[in-house]
N, C-alpha and C positions, 0 to 999 in steps of 0.2 A: 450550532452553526455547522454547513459543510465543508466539507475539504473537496476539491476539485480534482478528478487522480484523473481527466484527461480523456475524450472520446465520448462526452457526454456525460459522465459517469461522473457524477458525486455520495459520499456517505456522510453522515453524521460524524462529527469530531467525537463525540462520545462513544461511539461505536469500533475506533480507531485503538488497534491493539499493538502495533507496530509498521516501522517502515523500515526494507532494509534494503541497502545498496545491494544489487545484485553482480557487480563486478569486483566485491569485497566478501559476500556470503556464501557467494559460490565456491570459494578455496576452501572452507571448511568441508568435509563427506561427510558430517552429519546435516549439514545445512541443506548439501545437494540433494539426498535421502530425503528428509523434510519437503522439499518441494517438490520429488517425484512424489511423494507418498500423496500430495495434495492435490497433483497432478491427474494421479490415480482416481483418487475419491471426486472428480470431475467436481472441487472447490476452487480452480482457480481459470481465471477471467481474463482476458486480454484485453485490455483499453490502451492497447500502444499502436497507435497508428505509423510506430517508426519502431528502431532501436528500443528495445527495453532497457531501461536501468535500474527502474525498481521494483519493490516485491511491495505488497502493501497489506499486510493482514487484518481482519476483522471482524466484525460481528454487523450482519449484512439480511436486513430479513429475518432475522430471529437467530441465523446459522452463521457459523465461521464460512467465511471467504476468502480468498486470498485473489488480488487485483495483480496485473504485473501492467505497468506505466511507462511510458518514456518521459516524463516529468521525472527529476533528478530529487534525489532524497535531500537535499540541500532545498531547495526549493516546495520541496513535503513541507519537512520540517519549516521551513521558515512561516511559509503560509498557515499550519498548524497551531503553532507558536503567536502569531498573529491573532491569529482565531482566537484562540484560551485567553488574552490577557484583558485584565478589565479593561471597561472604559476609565477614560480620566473624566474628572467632569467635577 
């Protein structure tokens, strides 16, 4: 199934390595480190047509990428979560 991360932009839920608040991940200096370093290696994407909130890592085309969203990691997650559970039936 995909995950919608906003600006057109959807990946496979399988493909999905993590999502992380970016106004909770950014207090860590290793976190911030992490994402300049991602920054650097010209892996991360912008699909926020507003406010960023989240960070979105993955495997995207064969390669790690990181998305950053204005879709809130509550609403990742929830959608996510939605996606993965069986059908009842």
């Amino acid at each position: 199934m995909y995950l919608h991360l906003g600006n057109e932009v959807s990946i496979l839920t399988r493909d999905l390595i993590g999502i992380f608040d970016l106004d909770t991940a950014t207090v860590s200096e290793d976190t911030r480190d992490f994402i300049r370093r991602c920054e650097e290696n010209d892996i991360v994407t912008n699909v926020s047509g507003d406010l960023p909130k989240s960070l979105i890592l993955c495997r995207y085309n064969g390669e790690i990428q990181a998305f950053v969203s204005a879709i809130s990691t509550v609403t990742l997650k929830k959608r996510a979560s939605w996606l993965s559970r069986p059908e009842k039936g």
